[in-house]
Each structure stands twice: as C-alpha cells, then as structure tokens.
OpenMM code with the backbone's topology and positions (N, CA, C; nanometers):
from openmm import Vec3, app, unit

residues = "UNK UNK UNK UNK UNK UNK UNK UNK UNK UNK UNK UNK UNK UNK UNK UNK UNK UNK UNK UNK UNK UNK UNK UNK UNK UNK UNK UNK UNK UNK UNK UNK UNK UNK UNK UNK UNK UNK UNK UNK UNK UNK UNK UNK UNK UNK UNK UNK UNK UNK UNK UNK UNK UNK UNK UNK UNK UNK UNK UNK UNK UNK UNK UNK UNK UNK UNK UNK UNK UNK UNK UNK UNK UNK UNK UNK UNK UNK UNK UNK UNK UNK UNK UNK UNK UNK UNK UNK UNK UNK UNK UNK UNK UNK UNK UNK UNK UNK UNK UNK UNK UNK UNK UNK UNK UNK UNK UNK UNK UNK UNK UNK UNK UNK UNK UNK UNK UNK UNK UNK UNK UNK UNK UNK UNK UNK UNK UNK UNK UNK UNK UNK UNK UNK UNK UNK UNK UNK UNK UNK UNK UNK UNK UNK UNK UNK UNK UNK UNK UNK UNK UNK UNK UNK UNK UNK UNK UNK".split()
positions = [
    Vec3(5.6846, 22.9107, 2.3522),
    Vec3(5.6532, 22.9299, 2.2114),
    Vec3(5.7008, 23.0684, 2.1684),
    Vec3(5.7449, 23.1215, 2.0989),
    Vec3(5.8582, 23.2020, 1.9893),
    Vec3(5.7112, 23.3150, 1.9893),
    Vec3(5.7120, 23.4335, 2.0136),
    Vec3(5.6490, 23.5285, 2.0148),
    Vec3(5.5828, 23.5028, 1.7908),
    Vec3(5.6932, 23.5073, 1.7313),
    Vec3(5.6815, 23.5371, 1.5791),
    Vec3(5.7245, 23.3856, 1.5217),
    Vec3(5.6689, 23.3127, 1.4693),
    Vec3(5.6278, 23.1915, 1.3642),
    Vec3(5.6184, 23.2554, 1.2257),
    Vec3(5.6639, 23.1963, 1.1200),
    Vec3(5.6341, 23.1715, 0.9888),
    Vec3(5.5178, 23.0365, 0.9141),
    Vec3(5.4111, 23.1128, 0.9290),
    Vec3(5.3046, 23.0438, 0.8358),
    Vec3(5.3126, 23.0341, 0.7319),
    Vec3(5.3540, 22.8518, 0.6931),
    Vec3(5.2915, 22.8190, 0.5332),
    Vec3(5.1560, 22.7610, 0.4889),
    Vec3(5.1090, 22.8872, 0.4095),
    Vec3(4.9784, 22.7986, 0.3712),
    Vec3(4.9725, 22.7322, 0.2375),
    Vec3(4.9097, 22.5952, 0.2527),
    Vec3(4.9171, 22.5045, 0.1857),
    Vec3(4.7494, 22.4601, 0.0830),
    Vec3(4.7693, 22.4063, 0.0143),
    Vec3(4.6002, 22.3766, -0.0234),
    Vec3(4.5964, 22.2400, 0.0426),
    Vec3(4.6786, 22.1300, 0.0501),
    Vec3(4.6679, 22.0123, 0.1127),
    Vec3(4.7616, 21.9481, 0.0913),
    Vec3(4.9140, 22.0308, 0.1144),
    Vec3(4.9956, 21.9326, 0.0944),
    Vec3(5.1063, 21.9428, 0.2037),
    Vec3(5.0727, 22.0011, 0.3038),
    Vec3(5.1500, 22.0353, 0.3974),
    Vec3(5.2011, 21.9184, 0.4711),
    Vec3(5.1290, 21.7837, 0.4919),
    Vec3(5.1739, 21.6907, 0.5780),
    Vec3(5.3330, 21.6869, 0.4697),
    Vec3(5.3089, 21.6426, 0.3434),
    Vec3(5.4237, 21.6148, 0.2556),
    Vec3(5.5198, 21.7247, 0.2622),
    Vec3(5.4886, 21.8492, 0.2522),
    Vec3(5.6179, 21.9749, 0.2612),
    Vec3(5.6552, 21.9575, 0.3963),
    Vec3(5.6296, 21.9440, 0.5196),
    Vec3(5.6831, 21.8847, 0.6328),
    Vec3(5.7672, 21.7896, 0.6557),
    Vec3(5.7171, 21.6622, 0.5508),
    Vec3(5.8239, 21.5780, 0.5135),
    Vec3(5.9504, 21.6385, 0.4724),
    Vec3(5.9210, 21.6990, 0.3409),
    Vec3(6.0207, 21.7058, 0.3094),
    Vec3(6.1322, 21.8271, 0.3944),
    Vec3(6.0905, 21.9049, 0.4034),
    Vec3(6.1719, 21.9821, 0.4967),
    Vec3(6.2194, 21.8887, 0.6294),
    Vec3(6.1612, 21.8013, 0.6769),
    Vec3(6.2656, 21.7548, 0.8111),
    Vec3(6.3410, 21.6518, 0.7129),
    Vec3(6.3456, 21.5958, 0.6285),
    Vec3(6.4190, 21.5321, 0.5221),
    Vec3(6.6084, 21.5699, 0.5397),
    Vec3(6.5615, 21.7073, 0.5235),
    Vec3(6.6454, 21.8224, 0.4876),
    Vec3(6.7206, 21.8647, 0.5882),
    Vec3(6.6500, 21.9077, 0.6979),
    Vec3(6.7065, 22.0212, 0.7905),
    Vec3(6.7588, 21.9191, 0.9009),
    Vec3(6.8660, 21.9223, 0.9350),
    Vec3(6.9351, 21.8190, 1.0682),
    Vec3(6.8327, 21.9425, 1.1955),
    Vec3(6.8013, 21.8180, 1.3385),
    Vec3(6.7407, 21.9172, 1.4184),
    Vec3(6.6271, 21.9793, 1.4398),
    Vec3(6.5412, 21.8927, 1.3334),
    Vec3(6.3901, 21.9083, 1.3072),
    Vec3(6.2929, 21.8230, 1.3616),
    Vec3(6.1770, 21.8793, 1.3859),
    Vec3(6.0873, 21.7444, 1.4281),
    Vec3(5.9563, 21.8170, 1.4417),
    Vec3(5.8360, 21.7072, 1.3989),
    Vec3(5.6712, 21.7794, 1.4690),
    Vec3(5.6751, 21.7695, 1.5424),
    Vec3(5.5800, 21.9231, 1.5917),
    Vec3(5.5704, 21.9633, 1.7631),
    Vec3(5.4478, 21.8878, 1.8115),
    Vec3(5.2969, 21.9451, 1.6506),
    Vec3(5.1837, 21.9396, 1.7159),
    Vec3(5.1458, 21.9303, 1.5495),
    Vec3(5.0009, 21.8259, 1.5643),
    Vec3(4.9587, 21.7703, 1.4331),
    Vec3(4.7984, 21.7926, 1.4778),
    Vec3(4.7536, 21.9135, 1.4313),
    Vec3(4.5680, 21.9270, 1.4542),
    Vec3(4.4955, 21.9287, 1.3483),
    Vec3(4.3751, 21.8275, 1.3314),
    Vec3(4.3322, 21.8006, 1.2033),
    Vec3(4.1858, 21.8621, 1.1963),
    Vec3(4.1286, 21.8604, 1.0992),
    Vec3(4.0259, 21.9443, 1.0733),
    Vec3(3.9051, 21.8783, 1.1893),
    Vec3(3.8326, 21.9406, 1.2099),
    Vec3(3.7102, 21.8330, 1.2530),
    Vec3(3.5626, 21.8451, 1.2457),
    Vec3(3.4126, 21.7824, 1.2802),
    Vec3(3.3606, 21.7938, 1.1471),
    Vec3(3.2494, 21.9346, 1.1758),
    Vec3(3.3021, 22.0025, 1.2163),
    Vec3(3.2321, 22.1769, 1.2170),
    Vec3(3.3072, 22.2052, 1.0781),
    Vec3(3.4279, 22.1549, 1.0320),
    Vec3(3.5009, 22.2119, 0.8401),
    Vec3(3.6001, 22.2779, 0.8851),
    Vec3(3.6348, 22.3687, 0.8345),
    Vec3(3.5201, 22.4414, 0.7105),
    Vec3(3.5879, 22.3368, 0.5837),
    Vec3(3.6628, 22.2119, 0.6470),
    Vec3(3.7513, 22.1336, 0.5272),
    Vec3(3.7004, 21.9618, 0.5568),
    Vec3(3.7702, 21.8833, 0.4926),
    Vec3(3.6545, 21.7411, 0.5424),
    Vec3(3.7423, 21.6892, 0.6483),
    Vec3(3.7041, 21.6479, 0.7307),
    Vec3(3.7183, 21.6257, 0.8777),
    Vec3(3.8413, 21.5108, 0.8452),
    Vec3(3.9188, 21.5396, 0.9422),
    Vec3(4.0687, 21.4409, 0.9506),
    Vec3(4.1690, 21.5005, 0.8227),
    Vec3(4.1428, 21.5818, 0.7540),
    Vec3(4.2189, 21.6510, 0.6832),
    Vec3(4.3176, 21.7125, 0.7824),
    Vec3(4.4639, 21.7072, 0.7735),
    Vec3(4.5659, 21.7931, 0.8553),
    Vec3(4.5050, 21.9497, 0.8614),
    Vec3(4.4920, 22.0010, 0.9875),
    Vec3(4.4629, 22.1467, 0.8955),
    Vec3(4.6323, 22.1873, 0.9880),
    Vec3(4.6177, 22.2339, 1.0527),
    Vec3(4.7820, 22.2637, 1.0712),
    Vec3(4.8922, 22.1502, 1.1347),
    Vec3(5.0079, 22.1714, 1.0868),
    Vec3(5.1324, 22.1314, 1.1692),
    Vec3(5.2145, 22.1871, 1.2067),
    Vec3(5.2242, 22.1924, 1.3798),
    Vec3(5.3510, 22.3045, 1.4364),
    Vec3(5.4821, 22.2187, 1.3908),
    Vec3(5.6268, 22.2921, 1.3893),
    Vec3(5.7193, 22.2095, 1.3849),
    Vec3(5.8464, 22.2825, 1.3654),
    Vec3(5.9261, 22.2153, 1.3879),
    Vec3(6.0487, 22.2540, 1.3941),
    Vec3(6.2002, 22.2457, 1.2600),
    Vec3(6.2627, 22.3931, 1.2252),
    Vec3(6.3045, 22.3416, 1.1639),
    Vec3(6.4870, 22.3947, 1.1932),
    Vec3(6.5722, 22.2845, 1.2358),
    Vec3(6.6618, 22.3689, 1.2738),
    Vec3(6.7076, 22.4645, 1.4184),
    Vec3(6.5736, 22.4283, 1.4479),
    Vec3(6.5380, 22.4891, 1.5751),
    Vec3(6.4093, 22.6266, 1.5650),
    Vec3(6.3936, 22.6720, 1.4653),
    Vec3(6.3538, 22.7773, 1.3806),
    Vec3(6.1632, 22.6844, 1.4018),
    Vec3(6.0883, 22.7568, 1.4677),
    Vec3(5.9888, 22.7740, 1.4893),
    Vec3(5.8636, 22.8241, 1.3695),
    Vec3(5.8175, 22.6849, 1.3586),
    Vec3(5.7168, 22.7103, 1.2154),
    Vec3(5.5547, 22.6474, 1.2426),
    Vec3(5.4804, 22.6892, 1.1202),
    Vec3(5.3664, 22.6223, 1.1156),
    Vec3(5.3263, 22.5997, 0.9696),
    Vec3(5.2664, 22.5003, 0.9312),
    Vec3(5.2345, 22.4745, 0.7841),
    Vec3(5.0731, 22.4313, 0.8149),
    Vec3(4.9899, 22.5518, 0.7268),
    Vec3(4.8457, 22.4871, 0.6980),
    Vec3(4.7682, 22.4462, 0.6527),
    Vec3(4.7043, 22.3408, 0.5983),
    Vec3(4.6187, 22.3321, 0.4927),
    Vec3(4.5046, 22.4252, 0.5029),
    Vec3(4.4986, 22.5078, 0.4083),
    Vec3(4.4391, 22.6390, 0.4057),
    Vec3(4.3276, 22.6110, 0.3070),
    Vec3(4.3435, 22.5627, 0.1882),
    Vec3(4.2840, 22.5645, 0.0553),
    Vec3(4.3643, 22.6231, -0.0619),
    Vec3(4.3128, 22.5812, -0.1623),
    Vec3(4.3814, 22.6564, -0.3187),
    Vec3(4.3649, 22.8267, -0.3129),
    Vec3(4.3067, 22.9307, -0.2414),
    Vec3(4.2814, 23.0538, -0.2480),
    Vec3(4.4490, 23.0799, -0.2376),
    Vec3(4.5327, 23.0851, -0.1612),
    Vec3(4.6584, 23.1534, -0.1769),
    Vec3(4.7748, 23.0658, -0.2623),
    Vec3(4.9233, 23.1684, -0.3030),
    Vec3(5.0072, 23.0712, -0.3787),
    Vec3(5.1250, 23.1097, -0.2810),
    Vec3(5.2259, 23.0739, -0.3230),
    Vec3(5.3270, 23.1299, -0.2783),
    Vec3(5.4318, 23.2182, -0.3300),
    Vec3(5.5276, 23.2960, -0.3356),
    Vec3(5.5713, 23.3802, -0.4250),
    Vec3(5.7138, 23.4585, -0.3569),
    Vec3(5.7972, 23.4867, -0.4794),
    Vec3(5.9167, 23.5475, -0.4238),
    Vec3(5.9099, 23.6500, -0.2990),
    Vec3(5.8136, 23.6778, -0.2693),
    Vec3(5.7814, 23.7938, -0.1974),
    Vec3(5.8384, 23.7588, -0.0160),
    Vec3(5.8348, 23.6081, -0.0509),
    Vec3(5.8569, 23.6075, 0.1601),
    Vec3(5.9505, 23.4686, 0.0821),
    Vec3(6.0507, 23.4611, 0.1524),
    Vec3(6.1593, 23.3384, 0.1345),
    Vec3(6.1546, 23.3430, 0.2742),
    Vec3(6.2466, 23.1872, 0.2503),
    Vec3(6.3017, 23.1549, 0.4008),
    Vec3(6.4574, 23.1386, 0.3442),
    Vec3(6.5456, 23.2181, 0.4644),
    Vec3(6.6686, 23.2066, 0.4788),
    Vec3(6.7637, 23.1416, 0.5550),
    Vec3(6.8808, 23.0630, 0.4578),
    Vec3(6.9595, 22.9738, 0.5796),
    Vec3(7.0583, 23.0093, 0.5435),
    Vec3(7.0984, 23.0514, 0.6254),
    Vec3(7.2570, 23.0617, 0.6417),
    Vec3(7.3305, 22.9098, 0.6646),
    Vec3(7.4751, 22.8904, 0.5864),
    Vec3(7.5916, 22.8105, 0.5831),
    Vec3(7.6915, 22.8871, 0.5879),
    Vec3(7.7306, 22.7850, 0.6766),
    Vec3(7.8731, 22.7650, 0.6840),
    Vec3(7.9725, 22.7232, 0.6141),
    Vec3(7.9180, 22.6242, 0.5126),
    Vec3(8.0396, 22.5570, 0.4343),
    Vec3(7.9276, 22.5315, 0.3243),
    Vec3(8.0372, 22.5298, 0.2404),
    Vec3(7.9922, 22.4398, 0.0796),
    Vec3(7.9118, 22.3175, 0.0591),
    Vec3(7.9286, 22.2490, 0.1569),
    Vec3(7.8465, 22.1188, 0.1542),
    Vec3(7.7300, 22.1402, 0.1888),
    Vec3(7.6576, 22.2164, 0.3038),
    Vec3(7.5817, 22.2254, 0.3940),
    Vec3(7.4853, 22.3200, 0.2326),
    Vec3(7.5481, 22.3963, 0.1579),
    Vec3(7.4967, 22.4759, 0.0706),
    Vec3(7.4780, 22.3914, -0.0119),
    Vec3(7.5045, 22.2710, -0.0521),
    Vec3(7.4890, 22.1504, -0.1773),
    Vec3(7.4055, 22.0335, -0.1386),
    Vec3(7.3823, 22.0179, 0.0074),
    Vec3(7.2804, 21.9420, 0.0630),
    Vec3(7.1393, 21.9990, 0.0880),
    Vec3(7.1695, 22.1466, 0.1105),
    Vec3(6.9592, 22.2308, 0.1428),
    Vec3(6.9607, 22.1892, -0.0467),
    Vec3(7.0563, 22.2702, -0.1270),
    Vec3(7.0264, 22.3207, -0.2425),
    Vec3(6.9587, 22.2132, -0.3094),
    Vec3(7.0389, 22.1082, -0.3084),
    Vec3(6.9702, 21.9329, -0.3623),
    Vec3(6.8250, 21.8358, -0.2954),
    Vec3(6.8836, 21.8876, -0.1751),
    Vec3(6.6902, 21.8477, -0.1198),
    Vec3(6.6218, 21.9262, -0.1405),
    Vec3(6.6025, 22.0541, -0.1438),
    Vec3(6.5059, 22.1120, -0.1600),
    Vec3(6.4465, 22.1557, -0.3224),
    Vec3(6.5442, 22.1294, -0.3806),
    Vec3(6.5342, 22.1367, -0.5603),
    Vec3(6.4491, 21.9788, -0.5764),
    Vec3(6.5014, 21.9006, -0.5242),
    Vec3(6.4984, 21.7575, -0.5829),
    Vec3(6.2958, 21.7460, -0.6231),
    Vec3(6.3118, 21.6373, -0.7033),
    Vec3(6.1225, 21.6172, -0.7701),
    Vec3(6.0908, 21.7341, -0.7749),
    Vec3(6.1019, 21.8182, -0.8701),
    Vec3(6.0175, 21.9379, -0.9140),
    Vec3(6.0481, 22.1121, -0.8644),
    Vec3(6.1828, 22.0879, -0.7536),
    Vec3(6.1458, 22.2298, -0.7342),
    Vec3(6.2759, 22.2797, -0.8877),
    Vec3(6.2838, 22.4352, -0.8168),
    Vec3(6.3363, 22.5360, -0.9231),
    Vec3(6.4355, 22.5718, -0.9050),
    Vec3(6.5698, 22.5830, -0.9473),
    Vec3(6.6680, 22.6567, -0.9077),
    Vec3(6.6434, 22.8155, -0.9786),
    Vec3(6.6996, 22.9014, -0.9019),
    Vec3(6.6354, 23.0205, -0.9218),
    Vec3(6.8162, 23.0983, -0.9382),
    Vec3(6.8123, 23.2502, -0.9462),
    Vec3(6.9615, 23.3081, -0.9475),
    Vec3(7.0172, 23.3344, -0.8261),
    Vec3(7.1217, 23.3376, -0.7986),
    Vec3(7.1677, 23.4450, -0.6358),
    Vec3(7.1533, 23.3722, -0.5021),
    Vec3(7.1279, 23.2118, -0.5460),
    Vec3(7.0946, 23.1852, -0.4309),
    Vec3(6.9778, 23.1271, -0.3846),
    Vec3(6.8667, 23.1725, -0.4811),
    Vec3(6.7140, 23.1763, -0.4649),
    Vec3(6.6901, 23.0378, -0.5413),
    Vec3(6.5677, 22.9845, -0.4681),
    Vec3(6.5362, 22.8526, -0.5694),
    Vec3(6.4128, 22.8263, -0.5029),
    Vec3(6.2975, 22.7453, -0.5344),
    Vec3(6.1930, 22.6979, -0.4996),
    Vec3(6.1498, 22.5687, -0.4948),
    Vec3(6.0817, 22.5241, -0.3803),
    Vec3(6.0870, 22.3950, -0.3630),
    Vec3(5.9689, 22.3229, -0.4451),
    Vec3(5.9312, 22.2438, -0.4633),
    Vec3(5.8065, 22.1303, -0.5400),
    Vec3(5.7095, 22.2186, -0.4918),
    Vec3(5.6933, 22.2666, -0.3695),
    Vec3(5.5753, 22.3521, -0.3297),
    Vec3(5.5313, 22.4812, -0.3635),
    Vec3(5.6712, 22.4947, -0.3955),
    Vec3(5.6400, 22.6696, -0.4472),
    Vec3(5.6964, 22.7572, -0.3547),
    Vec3(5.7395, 22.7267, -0.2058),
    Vec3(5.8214, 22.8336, -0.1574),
    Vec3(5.9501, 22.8481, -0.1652),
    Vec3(5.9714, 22.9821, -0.1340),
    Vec3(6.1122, 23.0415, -0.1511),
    Vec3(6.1996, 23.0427, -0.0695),
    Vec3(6.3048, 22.9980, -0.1404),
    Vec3(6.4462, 23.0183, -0.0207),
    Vec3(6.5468, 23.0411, -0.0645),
    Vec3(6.6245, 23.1109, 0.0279),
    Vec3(6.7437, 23.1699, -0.0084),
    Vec3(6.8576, 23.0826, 0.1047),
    Vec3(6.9625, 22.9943, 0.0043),
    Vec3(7.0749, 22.9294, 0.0168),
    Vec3(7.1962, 22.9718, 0.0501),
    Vec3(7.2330, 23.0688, 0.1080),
    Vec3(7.3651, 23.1643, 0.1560),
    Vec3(7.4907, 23.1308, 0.1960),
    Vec3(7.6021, 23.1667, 0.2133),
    Vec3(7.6825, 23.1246, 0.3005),
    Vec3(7.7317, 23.2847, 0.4133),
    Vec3(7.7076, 23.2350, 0.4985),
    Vec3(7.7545, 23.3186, 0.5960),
    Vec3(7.8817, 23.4412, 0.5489),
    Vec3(7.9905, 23.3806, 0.4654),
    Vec3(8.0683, 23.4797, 0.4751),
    Vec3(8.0241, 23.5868, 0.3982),
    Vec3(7.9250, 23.5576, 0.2901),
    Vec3(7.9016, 23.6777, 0.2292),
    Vec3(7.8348, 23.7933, 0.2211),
    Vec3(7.7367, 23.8069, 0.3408),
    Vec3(7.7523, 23.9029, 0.4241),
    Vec3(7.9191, 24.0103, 0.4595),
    Vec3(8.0243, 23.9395, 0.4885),
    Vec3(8.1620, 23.9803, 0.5112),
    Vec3(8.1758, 24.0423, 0.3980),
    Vec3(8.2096, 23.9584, 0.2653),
    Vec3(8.2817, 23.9967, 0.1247),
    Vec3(8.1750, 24.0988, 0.0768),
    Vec3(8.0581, 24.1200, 0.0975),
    Vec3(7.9706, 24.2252, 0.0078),
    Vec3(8.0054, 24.3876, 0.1087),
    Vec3(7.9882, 24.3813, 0.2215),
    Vec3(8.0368, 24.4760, 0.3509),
    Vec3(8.2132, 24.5082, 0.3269),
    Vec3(8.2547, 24.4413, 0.2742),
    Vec3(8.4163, 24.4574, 0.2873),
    Vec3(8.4186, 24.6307, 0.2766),
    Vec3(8.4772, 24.6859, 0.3413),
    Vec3(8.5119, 24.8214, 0.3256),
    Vec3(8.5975, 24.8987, 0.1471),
    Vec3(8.6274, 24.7659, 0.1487),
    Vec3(8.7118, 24.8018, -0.0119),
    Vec3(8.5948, 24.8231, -0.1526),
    Vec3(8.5719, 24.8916, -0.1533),
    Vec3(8.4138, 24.8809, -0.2556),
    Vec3(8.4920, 24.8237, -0.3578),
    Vec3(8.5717, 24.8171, -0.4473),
    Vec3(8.6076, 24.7435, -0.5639),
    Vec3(8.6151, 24.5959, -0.5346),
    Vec3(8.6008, 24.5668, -0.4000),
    Vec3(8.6176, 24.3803, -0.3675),
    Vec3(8.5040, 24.3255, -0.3764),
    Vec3(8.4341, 24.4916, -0.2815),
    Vec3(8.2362, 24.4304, -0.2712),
    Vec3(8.1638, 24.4236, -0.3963),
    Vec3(8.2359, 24.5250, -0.5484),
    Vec3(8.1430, 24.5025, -0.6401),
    Vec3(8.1790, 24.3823, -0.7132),
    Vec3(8.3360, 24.3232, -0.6908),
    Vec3(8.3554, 24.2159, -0.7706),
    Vec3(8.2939, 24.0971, -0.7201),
    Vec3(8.2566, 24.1003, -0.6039),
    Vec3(8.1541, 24.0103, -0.5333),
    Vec3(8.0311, 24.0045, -0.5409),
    Vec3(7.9772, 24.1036, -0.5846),
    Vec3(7.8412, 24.1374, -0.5769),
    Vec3(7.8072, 24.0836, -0.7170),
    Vec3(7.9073, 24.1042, -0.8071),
    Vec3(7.9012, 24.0748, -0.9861),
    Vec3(7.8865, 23.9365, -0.9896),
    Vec3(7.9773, 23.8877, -0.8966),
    Vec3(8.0191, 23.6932, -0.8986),
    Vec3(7.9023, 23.6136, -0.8471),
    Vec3(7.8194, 23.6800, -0.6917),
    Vec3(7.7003, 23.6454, -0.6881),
    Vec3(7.6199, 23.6076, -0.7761),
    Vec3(7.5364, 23.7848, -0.8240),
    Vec3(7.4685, 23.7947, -0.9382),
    Vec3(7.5133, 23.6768, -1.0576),
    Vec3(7.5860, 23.6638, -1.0701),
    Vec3(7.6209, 23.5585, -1.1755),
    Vec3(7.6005, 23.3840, -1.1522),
    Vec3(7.5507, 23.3527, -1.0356),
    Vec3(7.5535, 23.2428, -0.9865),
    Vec3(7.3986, 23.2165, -0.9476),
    Vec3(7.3917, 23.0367, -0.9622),
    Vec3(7.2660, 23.0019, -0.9351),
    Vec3(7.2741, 22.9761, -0.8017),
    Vec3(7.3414, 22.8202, -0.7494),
    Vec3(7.3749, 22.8110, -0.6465),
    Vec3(7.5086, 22.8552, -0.6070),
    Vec3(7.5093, 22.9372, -0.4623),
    Vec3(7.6262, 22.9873, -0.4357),
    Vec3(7.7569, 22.9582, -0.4300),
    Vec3(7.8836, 22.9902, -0.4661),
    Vec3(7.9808, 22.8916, -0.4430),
    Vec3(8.0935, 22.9685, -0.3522),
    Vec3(8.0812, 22.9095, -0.2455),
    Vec3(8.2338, 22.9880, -0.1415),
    Vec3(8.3152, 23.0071, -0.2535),
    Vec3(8.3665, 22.9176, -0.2421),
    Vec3(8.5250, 22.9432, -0.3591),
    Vec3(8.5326, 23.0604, -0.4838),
    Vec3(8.4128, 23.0762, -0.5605),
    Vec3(8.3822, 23.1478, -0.6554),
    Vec3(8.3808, 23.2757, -0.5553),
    Vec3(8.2935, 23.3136, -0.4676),
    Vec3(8.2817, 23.4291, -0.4304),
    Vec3(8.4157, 23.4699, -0.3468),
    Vec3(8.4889, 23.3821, -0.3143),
    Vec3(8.6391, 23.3975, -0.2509),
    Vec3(8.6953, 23.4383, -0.3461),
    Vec3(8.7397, 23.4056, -0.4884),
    Vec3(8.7897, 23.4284, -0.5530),
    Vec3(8.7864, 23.5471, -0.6548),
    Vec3(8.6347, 23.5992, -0.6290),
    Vec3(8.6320, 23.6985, -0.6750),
    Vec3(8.6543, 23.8335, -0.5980),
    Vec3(8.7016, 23.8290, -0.4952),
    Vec3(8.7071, 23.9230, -0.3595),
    Vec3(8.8568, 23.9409, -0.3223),
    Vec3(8.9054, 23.8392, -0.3980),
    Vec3(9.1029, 23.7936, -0.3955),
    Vec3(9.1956, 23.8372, -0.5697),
    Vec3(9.0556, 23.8447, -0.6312),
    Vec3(9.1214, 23.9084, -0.7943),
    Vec3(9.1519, 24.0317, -0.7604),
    Vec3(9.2262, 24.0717, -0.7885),
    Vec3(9.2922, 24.2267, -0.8512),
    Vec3(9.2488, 24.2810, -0.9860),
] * unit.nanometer
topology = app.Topology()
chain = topology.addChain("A")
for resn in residues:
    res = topology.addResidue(resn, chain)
    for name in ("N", "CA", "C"):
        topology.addAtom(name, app.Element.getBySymbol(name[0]), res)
C-alpha cells in the first residue's frame, strides 16, 4: 500500500463517483469496499469507504457526510499523451453535470477538480526561448480544454 493516498470525501455518493471514474480511467478497479456498521456514526450498510484504483494511482473515496465540499484548492492531475486521451478524461468526466473550467481545469458532477494536461507542455512553457514560453503560456490561458495542436502552434509562430 502507497505510503500517500488521496482522500475523497463524499456525503454519499462515492459508490457512484467510483463508478464513474473507473468508467473513465483504462487500468482501474476496487481494491476494498467497507461499509458502515451499526456502532454509525452513519446508518449501517451505508458505503463508508472505497479503496481503489485509478490508473494505477492509489485512492480512497468516503462517505463522510454533507460537512465538507470540494474546491479548486486540491485537483487531481493527468497527464496525456495525445489529443484523444485529453478528449476522452475531458468528456467523461464533464459528461451529466460536471463543469468545464479554463487552462485545463474542469469539475466533475461531484465537484472535484482536475486538471487535463498534455505532457508536452510542461516542454513548450520551460522552452528556454522566453518569447515561445509566453506565446504558450497566452494560448493556454486562452483555452478551456487543452489542445496539442493549438499550443504547438503557438510555440512555432514567429
């Protein structure tokens, strides 16, 4: 077990955000499904946590209660490789209710955050040429979901 996990807490909808994330992520699966029982502090057979896997990426989702929300403050990040892989998280995880957000950022039906990337741009923002990195950095900023090609192209203008 992974020294460091990312806890989502949920008010009671975690069996479903589990869904939908292995929906999503190729390489996913529940580890471990422990449900409340009747000491509470929630009504007994309620999920209270699910370990699981996403990607390989080591998680837990809890039914906690309505006391917490979720918020730009902690995203989860995936790196791509290609354009598609960035048009398949971006569409499952938007799809029934979530948010597309700027830069990348968008939120799912649940309310958490994630950031949609592609690997190279890390490269094009680092480029040593600062006039390539700010025309990249501008083309980002300007974008909801990311687009290789767009950010290629803005790193290849003169």
């Amino acid at each position: 077990m992974p020294k460091i996990r990312p806890c989502l807490w949920f008010d009671r909808q975690a069996e479903e955000a589990v869904d939908l994330y292995l929906s999503v992520f190729d390489d996913s699966r529940v580890v471990h499904v422990e449900r409340y029982g009747e000491a509470g502090p929630r009504e007994e057979g309620l999920v209270m946590t699910i370990e699981f896997e996403l990607a390989g990426q080591s998680c837990v989702a809890l039914n906690g209660g309505p006391e917490f929300h979720f918020n730009e403050a902690m995203s989860l990040y995936v790196s791509c490789e290609t354009q598609e892989e960035i048009d398949r998280y971006w569409s499952g995880l938007t799809a029934d209710g979530g948010q597309e957000g700027p830069c990348g950022w968008l939120k799912d039906r649940f309310g958490v955050s994630w950031q949609i990337a592609p690997t190279v741009l890390d490269e094009l923002i680092a480029d040593p040429d600062r006039a390539k990195s700010a025309r990249v950095t501008r083309a980002m900023l300007g974008m909801g979901k990311l687009d290789i090609a767009g950010l290629r192209a803005a790193a290849d203008a003169a």
